[in-house]
N, C-alpha and C positions, 0 to 999 in steps of 0.2 A: 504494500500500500504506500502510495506516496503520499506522504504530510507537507503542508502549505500552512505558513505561517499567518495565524490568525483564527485557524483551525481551531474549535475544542475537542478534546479527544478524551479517552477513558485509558488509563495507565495504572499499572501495578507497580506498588514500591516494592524494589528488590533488594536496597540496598541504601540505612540510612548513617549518614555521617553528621558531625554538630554543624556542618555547613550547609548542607544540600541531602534531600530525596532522590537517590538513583530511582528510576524507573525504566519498567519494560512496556511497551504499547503494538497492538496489534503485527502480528508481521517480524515480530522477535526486535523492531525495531526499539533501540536504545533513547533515554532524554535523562535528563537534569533538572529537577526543580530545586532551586537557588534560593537559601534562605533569606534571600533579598526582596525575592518573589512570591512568598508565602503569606505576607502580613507587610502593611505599613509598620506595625506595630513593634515596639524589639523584641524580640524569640530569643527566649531565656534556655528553652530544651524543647526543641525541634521535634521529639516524637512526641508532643503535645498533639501536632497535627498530623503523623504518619509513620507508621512502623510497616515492615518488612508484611508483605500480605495485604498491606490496605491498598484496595482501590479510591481514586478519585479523578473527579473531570479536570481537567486544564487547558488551556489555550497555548498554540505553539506561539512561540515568541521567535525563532531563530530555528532554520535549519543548515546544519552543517552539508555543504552539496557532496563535497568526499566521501562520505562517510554513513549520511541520514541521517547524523543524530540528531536527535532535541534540545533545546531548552525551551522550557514551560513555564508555565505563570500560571500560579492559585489567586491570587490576589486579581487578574485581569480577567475570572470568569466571573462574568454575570449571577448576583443573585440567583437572580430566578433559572438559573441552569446549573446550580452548583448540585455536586455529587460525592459524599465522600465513605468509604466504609468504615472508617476509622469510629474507634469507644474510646472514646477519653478517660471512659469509666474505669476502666479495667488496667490504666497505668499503675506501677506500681514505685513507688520513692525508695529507691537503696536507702537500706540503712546499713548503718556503721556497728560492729560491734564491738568489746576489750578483746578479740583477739585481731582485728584489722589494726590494733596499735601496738602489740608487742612488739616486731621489727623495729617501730620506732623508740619504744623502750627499750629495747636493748641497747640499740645502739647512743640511747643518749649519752650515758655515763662516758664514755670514750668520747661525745662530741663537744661533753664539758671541760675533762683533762686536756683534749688539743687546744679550746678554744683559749684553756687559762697560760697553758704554756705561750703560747701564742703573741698572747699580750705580756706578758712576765717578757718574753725577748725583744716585742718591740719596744719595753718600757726602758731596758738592757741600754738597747740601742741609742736610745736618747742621750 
């Protein structure tokens, strides 16, 4: 299928990074929705609006001619034409717990002795 910018399309996120939504659309063809592209708004964490399996609609913005690929735009689809599969509901907040910080307990004690010796030589130096 060939894509013409201005286009809205229906695309599967394949692949999300804190910058951008990889997508796959019709055709195995490839696109990019750009977290510049998602919101006016600032996007704190990006899988607010899409993880790996969500479909949604977007408008081509740019077609790559080498190649096909896309970049897309959430933000320049229409209201009344928006489509997203995405549950916000169902995100879940990492949480941290006492053993995600022993690493750094261990190694504090050593980072306090370097950090004293440290100053003890530059005080030397003076």
């Amino acid at each position: 299928m060939k894509y013409e910018v201005g286009q809205l399309i229906i695309g599967t996120v394949t692949k999300v990074k804190p910058f951008a939504l990889f997508m796959e659309f019709e055709g195995g063809v490839q696109g990019l929705l750009h977290i510049s592209e998602i919101s006016d708004s600032y996007i704190r964490d990006i899988e607010k609006y899409g993880r790996v399996g969500d479909q949604m609609k977007v408008k081509v913005v740019a077609v790559d001619e080498s190649n096909g690929f896309l970049r897309v735009s959430l933000k320049q689809v229409p209201s009344e034409d928006a489509y997203s599969t995405h549950d916000n509901s169902v995100r879940s907040v990492p949480q941290a717990g006492e053993s995600d910080f022993k690493p750094l307990a261990n190694r504090l004690n050593k980072w306090i002795e370097q950090t004293l010796q440290e100053a003890k030589k530059e005080k030397e130096e003076e």
